[in-house]
C-alpha positions as CSV (number, residue, x, y, z in Angstrom):
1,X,11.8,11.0,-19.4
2,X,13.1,11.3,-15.7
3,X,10.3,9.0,-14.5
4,X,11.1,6.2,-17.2
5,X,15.1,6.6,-15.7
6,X,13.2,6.2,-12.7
7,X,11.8,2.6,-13.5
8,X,14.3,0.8,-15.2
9,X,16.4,1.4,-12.0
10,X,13.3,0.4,-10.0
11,X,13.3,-2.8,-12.1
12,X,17.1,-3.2,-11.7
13,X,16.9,-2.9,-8.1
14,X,14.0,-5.3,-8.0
15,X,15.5,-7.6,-10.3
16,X,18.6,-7.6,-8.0
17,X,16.8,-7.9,-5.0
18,X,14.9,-10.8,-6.3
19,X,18.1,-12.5,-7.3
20,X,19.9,-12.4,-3.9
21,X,16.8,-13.7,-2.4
22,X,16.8,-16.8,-4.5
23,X,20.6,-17.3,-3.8
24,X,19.7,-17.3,-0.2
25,X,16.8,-19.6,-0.3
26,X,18.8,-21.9,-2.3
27,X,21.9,-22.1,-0.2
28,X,18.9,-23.0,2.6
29,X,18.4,-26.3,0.8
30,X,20.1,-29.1,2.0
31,X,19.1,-32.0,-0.8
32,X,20.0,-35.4,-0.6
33,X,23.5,-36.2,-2.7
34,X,21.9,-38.7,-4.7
35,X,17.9,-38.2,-5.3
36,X,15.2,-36.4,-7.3
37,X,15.6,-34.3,-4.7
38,X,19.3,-33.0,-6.0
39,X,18.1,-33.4,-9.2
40,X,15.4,-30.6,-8.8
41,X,17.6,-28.7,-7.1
42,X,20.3,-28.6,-9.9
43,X,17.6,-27.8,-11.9
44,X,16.1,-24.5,-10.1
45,X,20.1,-23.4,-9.2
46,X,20.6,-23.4,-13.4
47,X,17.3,-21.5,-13.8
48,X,18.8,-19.0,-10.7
49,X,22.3,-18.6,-13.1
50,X,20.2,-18.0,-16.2
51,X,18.3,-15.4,-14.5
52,X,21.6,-13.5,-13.8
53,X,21.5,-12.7,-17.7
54,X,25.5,-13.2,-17.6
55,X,26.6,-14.9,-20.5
56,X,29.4,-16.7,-18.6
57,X,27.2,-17.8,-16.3
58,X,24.1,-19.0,-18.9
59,X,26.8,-21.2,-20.3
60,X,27.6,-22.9,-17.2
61,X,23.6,-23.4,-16.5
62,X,23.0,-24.8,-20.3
63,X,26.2,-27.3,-19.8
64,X,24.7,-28.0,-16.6
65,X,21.5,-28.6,-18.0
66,X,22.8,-30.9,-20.7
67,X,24.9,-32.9,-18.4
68,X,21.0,-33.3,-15.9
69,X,19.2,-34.3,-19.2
70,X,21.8,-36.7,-20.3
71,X,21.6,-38.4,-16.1
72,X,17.7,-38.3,-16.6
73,X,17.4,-39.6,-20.4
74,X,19.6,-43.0,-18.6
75,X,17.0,-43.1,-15.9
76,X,13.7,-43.0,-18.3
77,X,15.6,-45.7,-20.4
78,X,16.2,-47.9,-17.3
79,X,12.5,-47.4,-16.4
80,X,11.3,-48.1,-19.7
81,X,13.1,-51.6,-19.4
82,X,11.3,-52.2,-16.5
């Protein structure tokens, strides 16, 4: 029983670890303000927040996420006109 204890805190810890790594790497990004570039980042920084399995935090990714599919849906219409 002791060594099951033993590797959910493992996990945690890894889990943890993993998480502040991405934060870091992220903040390293410096993307363009208005590219596909910004676009992809928004999009791994809302993956990053639902990773955090905080429910506060998973809403902000999903409106996040809505609010990036809405901006992209406009672009594939506009590119479909072309």
């Amino acid at each position: 029983m002791a060594s099951l204890e033993n590797t959910d805190v493992d996990s945690r810890d890894s889990r943890d670890t993993a998480l502040k790594t991405a934060e870091k790497l992220l903040a390293e990004l410096n993307p363009r303000p208005v590219s596909e570039e910004k676009n992809m980042y928004q999009l791994l920084v809302c993956f990053w927040m639902l990773a955090k399995r905080d429910k506060a935090t998973a809403e902000q990714a999903l409106q996040e996420l809505t609010t990036l599919a809405g901006y992209l849906k406009k672009i594939a219409r506009r590119l479909s006109d072309l």
